[in-house]
C-alpha positions in Angstrom: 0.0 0.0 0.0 3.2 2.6 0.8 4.3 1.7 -2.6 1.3 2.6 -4.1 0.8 6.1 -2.5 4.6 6.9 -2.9 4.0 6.1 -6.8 0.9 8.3 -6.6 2.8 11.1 -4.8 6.0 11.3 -7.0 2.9 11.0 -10.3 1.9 13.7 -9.0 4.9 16.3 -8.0 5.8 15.3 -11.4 3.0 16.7 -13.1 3.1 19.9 -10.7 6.8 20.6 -11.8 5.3 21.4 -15.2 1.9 22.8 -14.9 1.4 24.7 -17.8 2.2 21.3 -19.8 0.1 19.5 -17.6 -3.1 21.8 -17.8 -2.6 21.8 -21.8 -2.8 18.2 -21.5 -6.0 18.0 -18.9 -7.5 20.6 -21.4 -7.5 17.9 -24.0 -9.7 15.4 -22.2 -11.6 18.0 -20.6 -12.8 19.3 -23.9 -13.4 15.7 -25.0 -15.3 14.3 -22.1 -17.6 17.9 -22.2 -18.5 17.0 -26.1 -19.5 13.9 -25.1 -22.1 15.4 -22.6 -23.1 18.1 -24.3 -23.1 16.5 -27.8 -25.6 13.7 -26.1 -28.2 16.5 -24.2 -28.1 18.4 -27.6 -28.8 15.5 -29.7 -31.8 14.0 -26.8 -32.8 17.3 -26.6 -33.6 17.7 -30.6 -34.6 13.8 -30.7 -37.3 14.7 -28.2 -38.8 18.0 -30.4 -38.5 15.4 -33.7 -40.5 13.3 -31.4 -42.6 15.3 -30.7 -42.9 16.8 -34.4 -43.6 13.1 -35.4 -46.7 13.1 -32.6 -47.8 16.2 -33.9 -48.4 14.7 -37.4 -50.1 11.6 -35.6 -47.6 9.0 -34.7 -50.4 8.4 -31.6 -53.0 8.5 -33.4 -55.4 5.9 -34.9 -57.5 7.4 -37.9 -60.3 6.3 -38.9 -62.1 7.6 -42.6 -65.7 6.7 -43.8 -64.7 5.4 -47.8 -67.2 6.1 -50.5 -68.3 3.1 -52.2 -67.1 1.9 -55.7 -68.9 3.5 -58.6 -70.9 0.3 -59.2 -72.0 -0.2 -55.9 -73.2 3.3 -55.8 -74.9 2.4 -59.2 -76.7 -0.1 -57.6 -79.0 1.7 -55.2 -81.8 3.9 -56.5 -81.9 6.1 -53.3 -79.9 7.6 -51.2 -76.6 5.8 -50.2 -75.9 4.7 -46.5 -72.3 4.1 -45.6 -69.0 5.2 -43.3 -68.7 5.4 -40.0 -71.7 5.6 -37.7 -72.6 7.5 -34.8 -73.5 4.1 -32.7 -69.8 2.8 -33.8 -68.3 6.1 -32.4 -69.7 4.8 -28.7 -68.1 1.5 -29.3 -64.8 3.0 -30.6 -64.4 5.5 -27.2 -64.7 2.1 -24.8 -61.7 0.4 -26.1 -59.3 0.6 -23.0 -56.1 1.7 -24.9 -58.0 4.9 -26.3 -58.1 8.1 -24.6 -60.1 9.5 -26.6 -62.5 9.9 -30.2 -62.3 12.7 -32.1 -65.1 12.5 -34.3 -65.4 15.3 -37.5 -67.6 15.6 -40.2 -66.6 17.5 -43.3 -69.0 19.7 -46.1 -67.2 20.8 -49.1 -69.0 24.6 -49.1 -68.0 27.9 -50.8 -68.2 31.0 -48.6 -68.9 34.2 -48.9 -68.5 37.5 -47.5 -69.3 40.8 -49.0 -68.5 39.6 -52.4 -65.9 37.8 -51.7 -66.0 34.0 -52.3 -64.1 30.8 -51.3 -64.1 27.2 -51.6 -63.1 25.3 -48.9 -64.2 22.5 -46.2 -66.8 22.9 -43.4 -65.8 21.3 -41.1 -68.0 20.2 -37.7 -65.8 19.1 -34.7 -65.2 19.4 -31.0 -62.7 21.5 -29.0 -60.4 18.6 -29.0 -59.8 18.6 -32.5 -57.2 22.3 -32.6 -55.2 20.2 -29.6 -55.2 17.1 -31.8 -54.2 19.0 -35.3 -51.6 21.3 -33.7 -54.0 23.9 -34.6 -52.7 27.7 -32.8 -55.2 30.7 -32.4 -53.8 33.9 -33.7 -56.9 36.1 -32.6 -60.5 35.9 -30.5 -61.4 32.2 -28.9 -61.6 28.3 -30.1 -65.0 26.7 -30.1 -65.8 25.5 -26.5 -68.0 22.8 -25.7 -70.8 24.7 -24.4 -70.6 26.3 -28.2 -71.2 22.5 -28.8 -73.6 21.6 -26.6 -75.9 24.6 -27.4 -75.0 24.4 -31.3 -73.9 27.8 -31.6 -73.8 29.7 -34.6 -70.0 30.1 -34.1 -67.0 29.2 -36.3 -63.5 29.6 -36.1 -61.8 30.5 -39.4 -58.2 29.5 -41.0 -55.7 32.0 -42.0 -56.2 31.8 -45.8 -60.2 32.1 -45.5 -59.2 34.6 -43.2 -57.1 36.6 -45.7 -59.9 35.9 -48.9 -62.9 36.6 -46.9 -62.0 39.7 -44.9 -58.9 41.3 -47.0 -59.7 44.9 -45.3 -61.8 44.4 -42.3 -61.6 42.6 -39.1 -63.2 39.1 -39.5 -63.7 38.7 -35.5 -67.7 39.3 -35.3 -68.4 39.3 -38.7 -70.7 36.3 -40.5 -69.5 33.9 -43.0 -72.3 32.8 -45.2 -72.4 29.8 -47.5 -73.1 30.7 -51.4 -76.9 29.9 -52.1 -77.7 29.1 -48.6 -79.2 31.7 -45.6 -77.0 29.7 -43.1 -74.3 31.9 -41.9 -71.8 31.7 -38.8 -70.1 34.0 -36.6 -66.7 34.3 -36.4 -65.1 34.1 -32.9 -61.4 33.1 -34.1 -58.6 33.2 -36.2 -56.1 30.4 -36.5 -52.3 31.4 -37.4 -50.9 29.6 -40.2 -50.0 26.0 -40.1 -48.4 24.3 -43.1 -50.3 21.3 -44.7 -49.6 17.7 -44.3 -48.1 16.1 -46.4 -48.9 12.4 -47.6 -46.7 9.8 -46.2 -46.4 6.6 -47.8 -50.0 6.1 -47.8 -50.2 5.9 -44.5 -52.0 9.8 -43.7 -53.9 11.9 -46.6 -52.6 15.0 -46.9 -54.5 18.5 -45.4 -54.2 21.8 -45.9 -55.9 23.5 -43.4 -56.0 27.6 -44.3 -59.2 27.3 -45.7 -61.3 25.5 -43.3 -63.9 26.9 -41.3 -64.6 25.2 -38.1 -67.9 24.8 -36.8 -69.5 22.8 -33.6 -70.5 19.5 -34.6 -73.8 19.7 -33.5 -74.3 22.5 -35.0 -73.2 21.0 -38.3 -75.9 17.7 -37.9 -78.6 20.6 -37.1 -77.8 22.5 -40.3 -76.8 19.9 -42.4 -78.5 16.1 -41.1 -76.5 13.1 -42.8 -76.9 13.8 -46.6 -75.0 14.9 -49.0 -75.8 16.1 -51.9 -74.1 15.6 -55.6 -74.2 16.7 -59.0 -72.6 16.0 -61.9 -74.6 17.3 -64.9 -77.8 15.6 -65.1 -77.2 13.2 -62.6 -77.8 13.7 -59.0 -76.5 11.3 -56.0 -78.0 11.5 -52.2 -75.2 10.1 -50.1 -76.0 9.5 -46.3 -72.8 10.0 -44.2 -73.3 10.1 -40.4 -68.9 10.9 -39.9 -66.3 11.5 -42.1 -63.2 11.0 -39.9 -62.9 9.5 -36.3 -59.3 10.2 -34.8 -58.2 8.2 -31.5 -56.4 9.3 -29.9 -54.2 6.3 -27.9 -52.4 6.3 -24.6 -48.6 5.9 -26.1 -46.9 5.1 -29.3 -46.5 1.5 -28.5 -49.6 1.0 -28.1 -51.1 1.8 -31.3 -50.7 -1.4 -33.7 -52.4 -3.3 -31.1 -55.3 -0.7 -31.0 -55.9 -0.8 -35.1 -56.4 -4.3 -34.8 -59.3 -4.1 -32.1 -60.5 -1.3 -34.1 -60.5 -3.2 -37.2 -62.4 -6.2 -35.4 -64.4 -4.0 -33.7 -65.8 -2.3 -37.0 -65.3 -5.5 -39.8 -62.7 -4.0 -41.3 -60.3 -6.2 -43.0 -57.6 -6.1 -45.8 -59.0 -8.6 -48.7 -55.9 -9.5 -49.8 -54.3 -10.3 -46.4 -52.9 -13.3 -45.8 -54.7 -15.5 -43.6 -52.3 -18.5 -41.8 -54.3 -21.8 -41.1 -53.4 -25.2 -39.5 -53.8 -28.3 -41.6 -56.8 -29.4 -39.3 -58.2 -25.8 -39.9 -57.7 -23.5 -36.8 -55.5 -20.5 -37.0 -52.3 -19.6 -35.9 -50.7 -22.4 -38.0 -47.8 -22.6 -39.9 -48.8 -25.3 -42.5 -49.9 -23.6 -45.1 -51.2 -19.7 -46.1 -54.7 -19.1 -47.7 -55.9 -15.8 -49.0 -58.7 -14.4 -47.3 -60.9 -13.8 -50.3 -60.8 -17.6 -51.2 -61.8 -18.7 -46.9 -65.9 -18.7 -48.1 -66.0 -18.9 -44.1 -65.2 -15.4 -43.4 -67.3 -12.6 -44.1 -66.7 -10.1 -46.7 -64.5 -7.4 -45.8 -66.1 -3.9 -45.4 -64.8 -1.4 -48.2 -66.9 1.6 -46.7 -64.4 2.4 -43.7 -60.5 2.5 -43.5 -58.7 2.4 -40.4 -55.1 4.5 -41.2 -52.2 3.9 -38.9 -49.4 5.8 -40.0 -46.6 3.1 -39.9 -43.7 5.3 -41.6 -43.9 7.9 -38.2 -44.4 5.1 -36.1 -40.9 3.8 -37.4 -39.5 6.8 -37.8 -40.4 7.7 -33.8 -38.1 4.5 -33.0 -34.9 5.4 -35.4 -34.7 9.1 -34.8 -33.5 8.6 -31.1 -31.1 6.0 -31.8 -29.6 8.1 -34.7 -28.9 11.2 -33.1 -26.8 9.4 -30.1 -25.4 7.7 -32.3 -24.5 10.6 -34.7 -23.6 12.9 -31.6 -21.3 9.8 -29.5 -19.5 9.4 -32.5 -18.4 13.0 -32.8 -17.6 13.3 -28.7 -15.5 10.0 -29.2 -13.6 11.3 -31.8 -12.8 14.2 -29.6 -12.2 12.0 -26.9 -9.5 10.3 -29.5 -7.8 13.5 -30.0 -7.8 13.9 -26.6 -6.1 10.5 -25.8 -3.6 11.5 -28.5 -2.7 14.3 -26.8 -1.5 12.5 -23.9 0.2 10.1 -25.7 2.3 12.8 -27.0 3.2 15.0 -23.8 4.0 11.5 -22.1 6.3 10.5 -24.6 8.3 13.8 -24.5 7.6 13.2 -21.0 10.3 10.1 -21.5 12.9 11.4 -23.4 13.3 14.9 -21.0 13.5 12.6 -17.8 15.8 9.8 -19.0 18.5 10.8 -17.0 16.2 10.1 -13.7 14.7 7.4 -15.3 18.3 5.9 -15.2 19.1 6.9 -11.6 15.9 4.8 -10.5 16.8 1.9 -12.4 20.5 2.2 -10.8 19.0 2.8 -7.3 16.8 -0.5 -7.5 13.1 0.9 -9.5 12.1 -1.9 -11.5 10.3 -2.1 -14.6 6.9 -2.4 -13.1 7.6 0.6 -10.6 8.5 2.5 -13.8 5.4 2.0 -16.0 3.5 2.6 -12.5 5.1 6.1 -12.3 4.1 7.0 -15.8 0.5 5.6 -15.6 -0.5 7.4 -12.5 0.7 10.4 -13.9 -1.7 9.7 -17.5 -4.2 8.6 -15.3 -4.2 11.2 -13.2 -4.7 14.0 -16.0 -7.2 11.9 -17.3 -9.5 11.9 -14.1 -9.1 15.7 -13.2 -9.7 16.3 -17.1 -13.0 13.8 -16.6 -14.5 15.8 -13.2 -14.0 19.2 -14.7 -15.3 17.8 -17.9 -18.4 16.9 -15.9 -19.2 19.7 -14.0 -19.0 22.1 -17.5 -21.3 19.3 -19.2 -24.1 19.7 -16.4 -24.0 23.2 -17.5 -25.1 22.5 -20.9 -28.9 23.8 -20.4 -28.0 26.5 -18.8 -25.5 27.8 -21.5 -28.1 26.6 -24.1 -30.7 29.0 -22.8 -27.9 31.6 -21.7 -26.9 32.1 -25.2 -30.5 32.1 -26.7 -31.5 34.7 -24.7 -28.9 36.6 -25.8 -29.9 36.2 -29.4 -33.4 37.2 -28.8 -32.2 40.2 -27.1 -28.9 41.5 -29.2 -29.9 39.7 -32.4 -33.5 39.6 -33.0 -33.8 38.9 -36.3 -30.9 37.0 -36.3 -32.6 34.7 -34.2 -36.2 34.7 -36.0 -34.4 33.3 -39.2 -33.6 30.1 -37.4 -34.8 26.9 -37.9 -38.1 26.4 -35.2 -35.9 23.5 -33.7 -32.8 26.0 -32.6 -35.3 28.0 -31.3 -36.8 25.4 -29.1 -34.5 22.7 -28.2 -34.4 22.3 -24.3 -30.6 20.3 -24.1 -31.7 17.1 -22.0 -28.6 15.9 -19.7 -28.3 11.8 -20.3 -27.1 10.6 -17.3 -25.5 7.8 -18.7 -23.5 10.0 -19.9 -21.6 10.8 -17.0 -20.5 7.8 -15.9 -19.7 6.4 -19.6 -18.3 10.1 -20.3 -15.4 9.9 -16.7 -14.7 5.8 -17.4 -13.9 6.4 -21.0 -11.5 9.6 -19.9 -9.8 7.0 -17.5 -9.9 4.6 -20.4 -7.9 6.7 -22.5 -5.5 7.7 -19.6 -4.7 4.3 -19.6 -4.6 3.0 -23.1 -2.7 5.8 -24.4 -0.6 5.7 -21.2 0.6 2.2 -21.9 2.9 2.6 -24.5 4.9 5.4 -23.3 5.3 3.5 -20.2 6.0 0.5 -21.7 9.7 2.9 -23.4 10.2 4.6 -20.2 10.7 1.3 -18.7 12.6 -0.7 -21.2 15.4 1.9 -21.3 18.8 0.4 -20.7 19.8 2.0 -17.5 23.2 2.6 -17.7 22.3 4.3 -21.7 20.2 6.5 -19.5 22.3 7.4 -16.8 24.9 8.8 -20.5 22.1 10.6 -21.0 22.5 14.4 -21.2 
């Protein structure tokens, strides 16, 4: 135990004899073990707005869209045609355990008007929930509320581009949007700001655009409206009874949502025609024998074409990788930091050797073996490594702090500067991993060692009386 605190004291008074050398080295792992802390809460911090960009397009969300029928099975009714999702199915959607809760909308294709000024765009009838749901921000005056529902007021809120068509010189908060050949009008109680559409991904989610909707209570829409729809297309007319357009679940996590579709599915008939179907030789399912399609199983009803149930797989996915790829993107940087770090010490230990030959010698001639020699020079590599890890530490816990430091800065010295940045910079809270820390400190030690070793390793197999020559 002497031995070992004598090596650890002479490390040390060896490292003091040259400080400035010794705090250029620390500074080397210091910077590399605070990379690797701040790189990681930087990239958690912009995986967790991606994340929560990806939820905001409806990575937790199940939706669920009434399907008009094929042309000829509309040709085949001579009244009015029933189908989508019903009322009575909405109840039994909302008691599924894993769904918090069911959005239901109903959309109208309309063209308003407002003192001569016209616009075609969608009427939409929903509840409150739907502007948390949609991401949907209000620039001016109030959101529908659900004793607007419950009473079916007369009120809308409006989007920014029926906002801008409609009301180009006057202020559309208390005016009345009325709908082209129709007395119905509504009063306008909000303005949304601008959100940009949707796009389609991969199938998965139909693409919006939402600047020319106006938003209307539900109820208020059945009370107006009732279930029909009416269509022309030259001679021909088509009555179309729709009870909902859209139902959107909302589930209780991300995981969660596969597992949900397929009780919605079951729940409303909904099945994929060409979907494989796996059955045992004897019949029952779950088999691996053989694979039948569904349309040829004559026991198995047919599949319903007048509701789809959307679950957008490709966010799903990309929920899961985007995590993973920024640590990975941002520990890959710190560790080559860390590298150049290590290299560092490699270098000042090695000049290390050659300046103290001489006492290398006069230990080797007063009894040091070559164990208490590599020792010496590994405590000393070590040493810088661990006080280059703890300060490295401490500066990395202050990553958040900085973060905000600096963007408040910006906002107050560089306005516009700051404007001009992506909405990501101007969010990103820096989340600390704490993994970090301890992986961060045991790599720094790590590299003490490892690039300790070799200088070391020539300090110690120095021929003794060669060194002792030495000038």
């Amino acid at each position: 135990m002497s031995f070992f605190l004598r090596t650890f004291q002479l490390g040390l008074k060896s490292l003091l004899l040259h400080p400035m050398r010794s705090l250029l080295t620390v500074l080397g792992i210091f910077i590399g073990v605070a990379s690797v802390i701040w790189l990681l809460a930087i990239g958690e911090g912009i995986s967790q707005e991606a994340q929560r960009q990806i939820e905001g397009l409806g990575a937790d969300n199940i939706i669920v869209r009434s399907v008009s029928p094929p042309a000829e099975v509309m040709a085949a009714f001579s009244g009015p045609v029933p189908y989508g999702i019903k009322r009575s199915e909405l109840a039994t959607l909302e008691q599924i355990p894993t769904v918090k809760s069911a959005l239901p909308i109903r959309e109208v294709r309309r063209t308003f008007t407002f003192d001569g000024n016209d616009l075609d765009g969608r009427l939409v009838g929903c509840t409150p929930e739907y502007f948390t749901v949609t991401r949907l921000e209000l620039e001016r005056g109030r959101l529908l509320t659900e004793a607007d529902n419950n009473n079916a007021q007369n009120y809308c809120v409006i989007g920014s581009g029926a906002a801008e068509e409609l009301f180009p010189l006057t202020d559309p908060l208390g005016q009345r949007v009325y709908l082209l050949d129709s007395k119905d009008y509504y009063q306008v109680v909000g303005v949304l700001k601008y959100r940009n559409p949707t796009a389609a991904i991969g199938g998965s989610l139909e693409a919006q655009d939402f600047k020319n909707d106006v938003y209307i209570p539900i109820r208020t829409l059945r009370q107006r409206t009732g279930d029909f729809i009416y269509t022309r297309r030259g001679s021909t007319r088509t009555v179309e009874i729709i009870e909902l357009n859209q139902v959107t679940l909302r589930v209780q996590d991300v995981d969660s949502v596969k597992v949900t579709a397929d009780v919605v599915r079951m729940s409303l008939g909904v099945r994929e025609p060409e979907k494989a179907h796996v059955v045992d030789s004897d019949g029952s399912e779950g088999g691996e024998t053989k694979v039948t399609n569904v349309a040829a199983n004559a026991s198995l009803p047919p599949p319903r074409l007048d509701v789809a149930v959307i679950v957008p797989e490709e966010l799903l996915e990309q929920a899961r990788v985007t995590r993973m790829m920024f640590m990975v993107f941002m520990g890959l940087i710190a560790a080559i930091s860390l590298l150049v770090g290590g290299i560092g010490i490699m270098n000042i230990m090695l000049a290390t050797v050659t300046e103290r030959t001489r006492e290398i010698g006069i230990r080797r001639a007063l009894g040091a073996t070559r164990s208490h020699i590599i020792m010496q020079f590994l405590v000393e590599t070590v040493s810088l490594s661990v006080v280059g890890g703890l300060t490295g530490i401490l500066v990395g816990l202050l990553c958040p702090a900085v973060i905000v430091g600096l963007r408040y800065l910006m906002n107050t010295f560089a306005p516009e500067l700051m404007a001009n940045l992506p909405d990501v910079v101007q969010r990103i809270q820096p989340q600390i991993v704490l993994l970090s820390l301890p992986l961060a400190f045991f790599i720094s030690v790590m590299v003490g060692v490892v690039f300790g070793i070799y200088p070391a390793f020539r300090a110690a197999k120095m021929d003794p009386i060669e060194a002792l020559r030495h000038e």
